[in-house]
N, C-alpha and C positions, 0 to 999 in steps of 0.2 A: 368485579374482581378480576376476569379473565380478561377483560381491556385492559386494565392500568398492567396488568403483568406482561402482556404483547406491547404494551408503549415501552416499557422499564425494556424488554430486550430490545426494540428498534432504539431505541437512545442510547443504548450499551453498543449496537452495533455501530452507529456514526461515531461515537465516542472514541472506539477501538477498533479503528476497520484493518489492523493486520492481526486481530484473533484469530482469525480462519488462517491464516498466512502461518503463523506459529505453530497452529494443528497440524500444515501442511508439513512443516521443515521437520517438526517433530517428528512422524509418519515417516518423511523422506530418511530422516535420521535411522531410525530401526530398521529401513531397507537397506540403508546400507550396509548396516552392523551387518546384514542376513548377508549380503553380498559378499563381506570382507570375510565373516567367515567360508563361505564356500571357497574362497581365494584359496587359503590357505589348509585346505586338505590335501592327504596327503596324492599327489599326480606325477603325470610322469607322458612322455611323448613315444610315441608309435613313430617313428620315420625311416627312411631308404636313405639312407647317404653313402654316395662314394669319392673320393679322394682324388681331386684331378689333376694330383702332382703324380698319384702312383699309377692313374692312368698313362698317364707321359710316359716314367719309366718302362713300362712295360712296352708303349707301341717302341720305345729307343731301343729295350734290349730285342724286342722282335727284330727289328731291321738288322740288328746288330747281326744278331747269328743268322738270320739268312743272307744276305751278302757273307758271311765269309762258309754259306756252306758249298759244300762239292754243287751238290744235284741240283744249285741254282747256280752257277757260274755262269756269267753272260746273260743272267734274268732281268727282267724288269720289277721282279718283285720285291714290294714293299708297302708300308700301314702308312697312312698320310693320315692324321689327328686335326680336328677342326673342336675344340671344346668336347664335346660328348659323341662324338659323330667318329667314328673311325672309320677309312676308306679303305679296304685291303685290293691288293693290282698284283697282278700277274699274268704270264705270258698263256696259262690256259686253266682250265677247270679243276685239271687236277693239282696242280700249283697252288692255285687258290683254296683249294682244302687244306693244302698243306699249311701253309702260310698262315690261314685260321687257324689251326690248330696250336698254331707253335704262338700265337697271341692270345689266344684262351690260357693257355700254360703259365705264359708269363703274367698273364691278368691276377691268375690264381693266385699265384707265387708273390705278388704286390699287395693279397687281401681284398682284393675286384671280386665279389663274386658272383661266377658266370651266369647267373640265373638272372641278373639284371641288365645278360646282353640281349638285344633284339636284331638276329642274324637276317640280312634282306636276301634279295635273288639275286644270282649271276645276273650279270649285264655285260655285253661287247663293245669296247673301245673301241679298236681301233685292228684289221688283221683280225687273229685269232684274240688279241690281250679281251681280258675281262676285269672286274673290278667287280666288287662287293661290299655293299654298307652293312657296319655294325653300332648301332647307337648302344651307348651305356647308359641304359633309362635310371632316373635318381629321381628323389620323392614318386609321395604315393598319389598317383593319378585318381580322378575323381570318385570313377567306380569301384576302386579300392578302397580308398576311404571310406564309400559308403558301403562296401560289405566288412569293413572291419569294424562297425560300427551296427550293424545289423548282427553281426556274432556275438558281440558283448551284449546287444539288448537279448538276442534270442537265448544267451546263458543265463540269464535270472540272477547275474550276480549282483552286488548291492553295490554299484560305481557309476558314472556318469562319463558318455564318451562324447567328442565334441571334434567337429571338423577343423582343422586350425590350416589353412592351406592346403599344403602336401605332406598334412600330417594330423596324427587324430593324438589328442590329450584325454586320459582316463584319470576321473579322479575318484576316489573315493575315503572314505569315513577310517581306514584301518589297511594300512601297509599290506599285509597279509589277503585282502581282495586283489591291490593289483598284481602281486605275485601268481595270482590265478588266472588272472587277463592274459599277462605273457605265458603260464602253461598255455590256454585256451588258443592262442596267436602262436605258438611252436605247433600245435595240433592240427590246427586246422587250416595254417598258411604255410604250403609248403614248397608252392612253384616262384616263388618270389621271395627275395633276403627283406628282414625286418630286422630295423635297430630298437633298444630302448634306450631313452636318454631323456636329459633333466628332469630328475626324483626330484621332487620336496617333500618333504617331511610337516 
């Protein structure tokens, strides 16, 4: 009895050799469903973005008003812009405070904010002149991400956080969790600007 019933399955199996294939797609089929719904909970993006037109503006109005101020008449000082890389030059140290000073201002004044400059050291040109690098760091570099992602596991809230670049995507089951993420990210990040941006619903 227990032969002819293992013949009857070997003869169903040559008979039908994409059974197991069907079971397959099948299976693949509810993993996806599971995938598509996670898709579409509600998330949302953790990122650093700044503006590289209102960067411009800002080293233009720099230059602007120190060329026509008194206590640089006859200076060499001025912001030379390379994409995120700002060059600040002047004929000496304390110049060059000034000069940072008055591009911080207008950085602010643009919506830059300053927390994402990375002020370098005095360096000597040339004579007395010195020069100073200021990059305007944008997205969240590696270590960031993975401490902003170690805050939300260490909070015990019920969302899922996920590296996406230079930037981390929270998702979760109910709007109202990731409104606590961002409390949680106001609280706890506070030497560095954080944007929130594309909610789904």
């Amino acid at each position: 009895m227990e032969k002819r019933h293992f013949s009857r399955l070997l003869k169903r199996a040559a008979n039908d050799p994409y059974e197991n294939l069907d079971r397959e797609v099948t299976q693949s089929g509810r993993n996806q469903s599971f995938v598509s719904k996670e898709e579409t909970m509600p998330s949302f993006d953790i990122v650093s973005e700044v503006d590289k037109t209102e960067v411009k503006n800002a080293v233009e109005q720099t230059n602007k008003e120190v060329s026509n101020r008194f206590d640089f008449k006859g200076s060499d000082a001025r912001v030379e812009q390379a994409e995120y890389a700002l060059t600040v030059f002047a004929d000496d140290d304390f110049k060059l405070d000034q000069v940072q000073e008055v591009l911080n201002g207008k950085l602010a004044k643009r919506g830059v904010d300053v927390r994402c400059l990375e002020t370098g050291k005095s360096e000597k040109v040339s004579g007395n002149k010195v020069k100073r690098l200021t990059t305007v760091k944008h997205g969240l570099e590696t270590e960031l991400c993975k401490k902003v992602v170690r805050l939300i596991k260490d909070s015990k809230l019920k969302v899922t956080a996920s590296i996406q670049g230079e930037s981390v995507r929270v998702s979760g089951a109910k709007r109202d969790m990731l409104q606590d993420v961002i409390a949680l990210m106001r609280k706890s990040i506070t030497d560095f600007p954080l944007q929130y941006e594309n909610f789904r619903d």
